[in-house]
N, CA, C and O atoms as a Tinker XYZ file with bonds, in Angstrom:
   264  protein
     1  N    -10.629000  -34.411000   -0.565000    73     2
     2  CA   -10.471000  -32.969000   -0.513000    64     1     3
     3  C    -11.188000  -32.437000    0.721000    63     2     4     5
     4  O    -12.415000  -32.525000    0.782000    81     3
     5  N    -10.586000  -31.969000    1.561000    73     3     6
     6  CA   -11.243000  -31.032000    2.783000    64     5     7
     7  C    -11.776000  -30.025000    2.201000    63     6     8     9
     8  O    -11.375000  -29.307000    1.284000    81     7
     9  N    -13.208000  -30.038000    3.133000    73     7    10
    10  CA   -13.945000  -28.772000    3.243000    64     9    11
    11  C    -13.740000  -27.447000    3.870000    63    10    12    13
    12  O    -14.101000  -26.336000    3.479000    81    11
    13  N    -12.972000  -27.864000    5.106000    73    11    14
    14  CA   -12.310000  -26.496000    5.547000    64    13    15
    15  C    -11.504000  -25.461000    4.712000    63    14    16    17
    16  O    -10.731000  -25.605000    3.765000    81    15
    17  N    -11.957000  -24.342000    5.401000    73    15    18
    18  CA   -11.229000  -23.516000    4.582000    64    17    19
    19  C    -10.121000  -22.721000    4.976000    63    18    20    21
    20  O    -10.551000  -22.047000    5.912000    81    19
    21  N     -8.587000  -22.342000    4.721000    73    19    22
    22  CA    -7.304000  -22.096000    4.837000    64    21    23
    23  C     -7.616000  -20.920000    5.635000    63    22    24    25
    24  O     -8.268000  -20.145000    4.935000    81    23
    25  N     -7.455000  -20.533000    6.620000    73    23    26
    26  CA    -7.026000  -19.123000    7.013000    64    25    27
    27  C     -5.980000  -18.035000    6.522000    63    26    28    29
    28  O     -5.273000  -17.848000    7.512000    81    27
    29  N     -5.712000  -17.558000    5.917000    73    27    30
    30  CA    -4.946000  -16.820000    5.193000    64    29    31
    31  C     -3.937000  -16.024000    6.134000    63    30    32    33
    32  O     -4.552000  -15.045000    6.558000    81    31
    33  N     -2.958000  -16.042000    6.509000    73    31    34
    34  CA    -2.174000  -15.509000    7.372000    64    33    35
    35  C     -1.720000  -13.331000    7.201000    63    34    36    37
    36  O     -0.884000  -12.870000    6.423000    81    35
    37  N     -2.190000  -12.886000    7.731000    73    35    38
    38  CA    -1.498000  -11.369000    8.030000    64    37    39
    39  C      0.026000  -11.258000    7.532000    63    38    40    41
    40  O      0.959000  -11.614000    8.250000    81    39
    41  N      0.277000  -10.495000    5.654000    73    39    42
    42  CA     0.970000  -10.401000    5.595000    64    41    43
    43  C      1.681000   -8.852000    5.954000    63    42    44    45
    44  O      2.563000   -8.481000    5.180000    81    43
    45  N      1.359000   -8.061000    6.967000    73    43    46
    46  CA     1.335000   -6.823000    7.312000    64    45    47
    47  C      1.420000   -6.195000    8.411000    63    46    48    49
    48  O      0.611000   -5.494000    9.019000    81    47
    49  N      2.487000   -6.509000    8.619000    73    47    50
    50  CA     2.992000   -6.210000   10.109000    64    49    51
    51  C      2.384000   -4.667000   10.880000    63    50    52    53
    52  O      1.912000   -3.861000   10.077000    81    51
    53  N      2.385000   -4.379000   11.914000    73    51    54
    54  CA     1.181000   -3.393000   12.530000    64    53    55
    55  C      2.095000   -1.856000   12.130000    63    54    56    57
    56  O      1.665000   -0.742000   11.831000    81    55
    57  N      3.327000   -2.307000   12.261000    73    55    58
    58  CA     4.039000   -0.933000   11.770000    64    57    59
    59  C      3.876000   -0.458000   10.205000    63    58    60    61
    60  O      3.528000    0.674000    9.868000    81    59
    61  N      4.240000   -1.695000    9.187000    73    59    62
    62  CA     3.656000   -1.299000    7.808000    64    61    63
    63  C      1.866000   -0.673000    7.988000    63    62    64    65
    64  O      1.371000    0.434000    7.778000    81    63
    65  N      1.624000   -1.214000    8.186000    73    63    66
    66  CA    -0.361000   -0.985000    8.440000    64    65    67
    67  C     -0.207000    0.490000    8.651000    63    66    68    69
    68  O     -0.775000    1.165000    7.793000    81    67
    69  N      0.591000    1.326000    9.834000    73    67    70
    70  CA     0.458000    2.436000   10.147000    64    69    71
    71  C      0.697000    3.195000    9.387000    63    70    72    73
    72  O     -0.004000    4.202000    9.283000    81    71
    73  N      2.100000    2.908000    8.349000    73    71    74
    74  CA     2.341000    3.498000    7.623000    64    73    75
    75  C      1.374000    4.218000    6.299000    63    74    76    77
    76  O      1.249000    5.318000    5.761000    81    75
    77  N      0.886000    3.018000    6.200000    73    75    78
    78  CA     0.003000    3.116000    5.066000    64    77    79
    79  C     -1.257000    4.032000    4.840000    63    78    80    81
    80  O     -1.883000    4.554000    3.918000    81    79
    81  N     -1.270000    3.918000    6.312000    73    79    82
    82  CA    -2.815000    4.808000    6.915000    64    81    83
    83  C     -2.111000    6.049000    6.851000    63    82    84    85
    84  O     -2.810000    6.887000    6.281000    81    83
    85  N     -0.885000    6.546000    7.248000    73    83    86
    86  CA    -0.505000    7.738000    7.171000    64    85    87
    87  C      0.016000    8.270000    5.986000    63    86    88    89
    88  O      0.465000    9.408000    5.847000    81    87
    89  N     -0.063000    7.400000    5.147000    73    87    90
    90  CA     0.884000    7.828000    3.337000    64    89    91
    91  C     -1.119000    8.396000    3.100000    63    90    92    93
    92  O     -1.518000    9.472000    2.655000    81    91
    93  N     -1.667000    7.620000    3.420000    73    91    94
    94  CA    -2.965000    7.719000    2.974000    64    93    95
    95  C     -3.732000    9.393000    3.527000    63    94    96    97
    96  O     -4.572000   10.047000    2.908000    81    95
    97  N     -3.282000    9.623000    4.462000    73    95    98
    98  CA    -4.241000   10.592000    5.145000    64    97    99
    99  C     -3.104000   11.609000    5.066000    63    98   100   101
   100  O     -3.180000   12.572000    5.829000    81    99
   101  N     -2.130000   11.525000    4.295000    73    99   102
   102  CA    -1.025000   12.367000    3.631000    64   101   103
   103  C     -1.280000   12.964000    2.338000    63   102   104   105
   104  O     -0.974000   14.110000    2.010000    81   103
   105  N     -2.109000   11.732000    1.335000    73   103   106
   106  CA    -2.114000   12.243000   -0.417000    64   105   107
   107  C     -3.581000   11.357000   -0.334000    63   106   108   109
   108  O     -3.793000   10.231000   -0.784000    81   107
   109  N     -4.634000   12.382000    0.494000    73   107   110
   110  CA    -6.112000   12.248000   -0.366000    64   109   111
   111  C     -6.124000   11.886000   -1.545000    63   110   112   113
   112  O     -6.526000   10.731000   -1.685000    81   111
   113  N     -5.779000   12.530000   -2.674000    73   111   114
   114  CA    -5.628000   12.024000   -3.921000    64   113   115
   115  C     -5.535000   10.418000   -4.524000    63   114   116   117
   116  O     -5.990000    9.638000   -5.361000    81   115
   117  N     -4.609000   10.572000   -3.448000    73   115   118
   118  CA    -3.996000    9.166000   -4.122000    64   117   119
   119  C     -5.361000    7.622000   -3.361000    63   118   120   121
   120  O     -5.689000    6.565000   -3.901000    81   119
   121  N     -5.690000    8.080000   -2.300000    73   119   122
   122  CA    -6.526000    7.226000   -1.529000    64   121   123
   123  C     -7.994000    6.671000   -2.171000    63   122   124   125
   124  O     -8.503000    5.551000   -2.124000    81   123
   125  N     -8.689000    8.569000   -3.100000    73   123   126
   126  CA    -9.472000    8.626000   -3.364000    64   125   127
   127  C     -9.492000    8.059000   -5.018000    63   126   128   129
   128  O    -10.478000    7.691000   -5.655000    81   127
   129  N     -8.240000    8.117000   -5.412000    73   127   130
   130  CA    -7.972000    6.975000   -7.006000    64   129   131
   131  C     -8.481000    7.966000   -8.075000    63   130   132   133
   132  O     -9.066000    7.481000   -9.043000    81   131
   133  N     -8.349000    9.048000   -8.015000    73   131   134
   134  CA    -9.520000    9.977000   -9.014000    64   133   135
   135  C     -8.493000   10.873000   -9.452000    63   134   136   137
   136  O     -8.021000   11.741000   -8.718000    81   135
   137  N     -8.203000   10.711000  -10.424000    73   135   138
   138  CA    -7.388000   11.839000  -11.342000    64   137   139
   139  C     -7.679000   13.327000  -11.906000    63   138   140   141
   140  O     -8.653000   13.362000  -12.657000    81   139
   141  N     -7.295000   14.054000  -11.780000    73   139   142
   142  CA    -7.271000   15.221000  -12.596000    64   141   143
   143  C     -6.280000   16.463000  -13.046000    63   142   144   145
   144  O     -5.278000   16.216000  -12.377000    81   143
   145  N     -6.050000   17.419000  -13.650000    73   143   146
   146  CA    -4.993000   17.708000  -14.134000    64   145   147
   147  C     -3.472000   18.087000  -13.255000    63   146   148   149
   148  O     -2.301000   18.207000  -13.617000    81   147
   149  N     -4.074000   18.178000  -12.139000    73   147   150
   150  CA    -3.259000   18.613000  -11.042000    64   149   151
   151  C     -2.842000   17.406000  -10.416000    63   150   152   153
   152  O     -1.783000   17.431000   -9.790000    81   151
   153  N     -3.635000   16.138000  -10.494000    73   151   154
   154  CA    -3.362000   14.770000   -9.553000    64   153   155
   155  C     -2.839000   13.880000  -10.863000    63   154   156   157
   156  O     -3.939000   13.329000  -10.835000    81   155
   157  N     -2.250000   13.311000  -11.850000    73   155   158
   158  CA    -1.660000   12.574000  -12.714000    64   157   159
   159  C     -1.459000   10.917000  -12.451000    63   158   160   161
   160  O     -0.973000   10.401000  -11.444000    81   159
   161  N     -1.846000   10.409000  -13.350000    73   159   162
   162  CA    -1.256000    8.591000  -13.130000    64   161   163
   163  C      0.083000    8.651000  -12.766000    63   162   164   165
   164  O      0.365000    7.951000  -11.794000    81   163
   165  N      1.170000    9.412000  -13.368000    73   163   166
   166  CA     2.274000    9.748000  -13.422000    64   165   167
   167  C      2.564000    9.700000  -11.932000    63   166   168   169
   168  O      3.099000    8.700000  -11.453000    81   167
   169  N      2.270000   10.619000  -11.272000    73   167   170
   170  CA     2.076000   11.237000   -9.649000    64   169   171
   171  C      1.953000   10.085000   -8.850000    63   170   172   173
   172  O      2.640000    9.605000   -7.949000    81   171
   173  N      0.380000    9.600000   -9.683000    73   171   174
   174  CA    -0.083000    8.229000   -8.566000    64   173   175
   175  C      0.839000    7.359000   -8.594000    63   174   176   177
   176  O      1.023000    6.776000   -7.526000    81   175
   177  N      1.613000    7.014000   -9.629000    73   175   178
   178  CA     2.926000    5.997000   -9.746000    64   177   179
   179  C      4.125000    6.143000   -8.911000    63   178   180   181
   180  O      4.667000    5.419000   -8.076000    81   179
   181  N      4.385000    7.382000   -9.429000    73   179   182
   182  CA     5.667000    7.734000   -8.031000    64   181   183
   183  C      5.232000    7.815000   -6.669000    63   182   184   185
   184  O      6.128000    7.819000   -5.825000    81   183
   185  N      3.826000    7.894000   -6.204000    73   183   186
   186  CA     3.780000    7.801000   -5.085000    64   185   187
   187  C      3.230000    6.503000   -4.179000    63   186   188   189
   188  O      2.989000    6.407000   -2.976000    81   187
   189  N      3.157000    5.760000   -5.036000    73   187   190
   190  CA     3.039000    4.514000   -4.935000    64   189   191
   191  C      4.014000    3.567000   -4.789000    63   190   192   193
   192  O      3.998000    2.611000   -4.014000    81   191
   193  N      5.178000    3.994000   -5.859000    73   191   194
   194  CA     6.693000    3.156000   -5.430000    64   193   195
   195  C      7.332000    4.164000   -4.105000    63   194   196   197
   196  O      8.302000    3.747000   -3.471000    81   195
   197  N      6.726000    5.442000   -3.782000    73   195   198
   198  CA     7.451000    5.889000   -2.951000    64   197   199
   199  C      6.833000    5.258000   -1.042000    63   198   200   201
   200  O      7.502000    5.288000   -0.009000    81   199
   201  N      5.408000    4.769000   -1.231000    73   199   202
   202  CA     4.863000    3.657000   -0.221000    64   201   203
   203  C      5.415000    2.401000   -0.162000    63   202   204   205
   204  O      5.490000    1.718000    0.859000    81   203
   205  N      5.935000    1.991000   -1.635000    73   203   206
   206  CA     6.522000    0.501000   -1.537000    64   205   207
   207  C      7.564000    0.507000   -0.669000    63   206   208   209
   208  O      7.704000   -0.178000    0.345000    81   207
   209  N      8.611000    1.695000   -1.343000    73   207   210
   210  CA     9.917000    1.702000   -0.729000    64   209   211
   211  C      9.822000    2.165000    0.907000    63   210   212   213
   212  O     10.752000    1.634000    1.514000    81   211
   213  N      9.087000    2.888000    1.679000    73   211   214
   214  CA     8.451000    3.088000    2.546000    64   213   215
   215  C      8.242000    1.878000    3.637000    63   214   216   217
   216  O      8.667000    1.729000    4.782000    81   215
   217  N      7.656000    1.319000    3.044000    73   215   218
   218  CA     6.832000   -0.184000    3.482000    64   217   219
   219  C      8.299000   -1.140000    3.531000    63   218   220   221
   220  O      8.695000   -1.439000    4.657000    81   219
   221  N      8.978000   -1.545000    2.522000    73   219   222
   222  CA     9.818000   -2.129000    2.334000    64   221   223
   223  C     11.011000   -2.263000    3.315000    63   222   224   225
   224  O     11.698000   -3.253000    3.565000    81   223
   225  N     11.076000   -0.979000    3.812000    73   223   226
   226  CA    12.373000   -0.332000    4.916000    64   225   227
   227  C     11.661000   -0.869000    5.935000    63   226   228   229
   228  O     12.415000   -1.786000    6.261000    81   227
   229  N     10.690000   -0.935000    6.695000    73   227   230
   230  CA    10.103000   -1.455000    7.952000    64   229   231
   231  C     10.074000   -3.205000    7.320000    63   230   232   233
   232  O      9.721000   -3.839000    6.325000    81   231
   233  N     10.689000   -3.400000    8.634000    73   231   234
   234  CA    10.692000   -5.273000    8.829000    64   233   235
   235  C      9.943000   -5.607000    8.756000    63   234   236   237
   236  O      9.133000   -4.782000    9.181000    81   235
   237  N      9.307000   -6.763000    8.325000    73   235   238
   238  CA     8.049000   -7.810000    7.782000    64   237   239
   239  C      8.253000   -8.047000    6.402000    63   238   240   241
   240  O      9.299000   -7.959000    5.758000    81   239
   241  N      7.250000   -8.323000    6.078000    73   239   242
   242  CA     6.882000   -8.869000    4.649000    64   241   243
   243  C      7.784000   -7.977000    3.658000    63   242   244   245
   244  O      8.066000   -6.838000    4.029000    81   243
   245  N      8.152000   -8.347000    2.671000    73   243   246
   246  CA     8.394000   -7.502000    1.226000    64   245   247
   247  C      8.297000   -7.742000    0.426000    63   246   248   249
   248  O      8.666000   -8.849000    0.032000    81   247
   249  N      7.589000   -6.626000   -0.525000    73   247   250
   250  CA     6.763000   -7.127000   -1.760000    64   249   251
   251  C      6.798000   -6.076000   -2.577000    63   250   252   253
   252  O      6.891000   -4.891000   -2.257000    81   251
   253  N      6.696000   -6.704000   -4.014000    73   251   254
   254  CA     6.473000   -5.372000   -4.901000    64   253   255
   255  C      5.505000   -5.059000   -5.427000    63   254   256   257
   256  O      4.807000   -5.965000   -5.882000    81   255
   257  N      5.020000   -3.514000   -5.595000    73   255   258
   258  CA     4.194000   -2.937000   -6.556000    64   257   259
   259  C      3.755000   -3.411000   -7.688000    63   258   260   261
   260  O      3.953000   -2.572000   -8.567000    81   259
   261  N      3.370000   -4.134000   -7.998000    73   259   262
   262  CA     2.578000   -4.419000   -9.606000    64   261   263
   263  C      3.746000   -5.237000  -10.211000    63   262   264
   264  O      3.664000   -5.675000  -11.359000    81   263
């Protein structure tokens, strides 16, 4: 068994990355993970498949939500 250890390869191409930073600095809410009556799990869900699908449309990797 080798001791070295695997480098894990970048599944996140620099255009998804951007995206993400900008869904993010779009819905504080959602970044900051903290619910309240106005911010909903409900909310955080749809806006979470609405980053997947987001992410998904730009070339690289594709993957799903949960």
């Amino acid at each position: 068994m080798s001791t070295e250890k695997k480098i894990k390869s970048v599944s996140l191409t620099g255009d998804q990355k951007q995206t993400i930073i900008d869904f993010m600095e779009s819905h504080p809410h959602l970044a900051k993970g903290k619910f309240s009556a106005s911010f909903t799990n409900e909310k955080a869900t749809n806006l979470w498949q609405e980053l997947t699908a987001s992410l998904n449309s730009i070339p690289g990797p594709i993957k799903e939500w949960k």
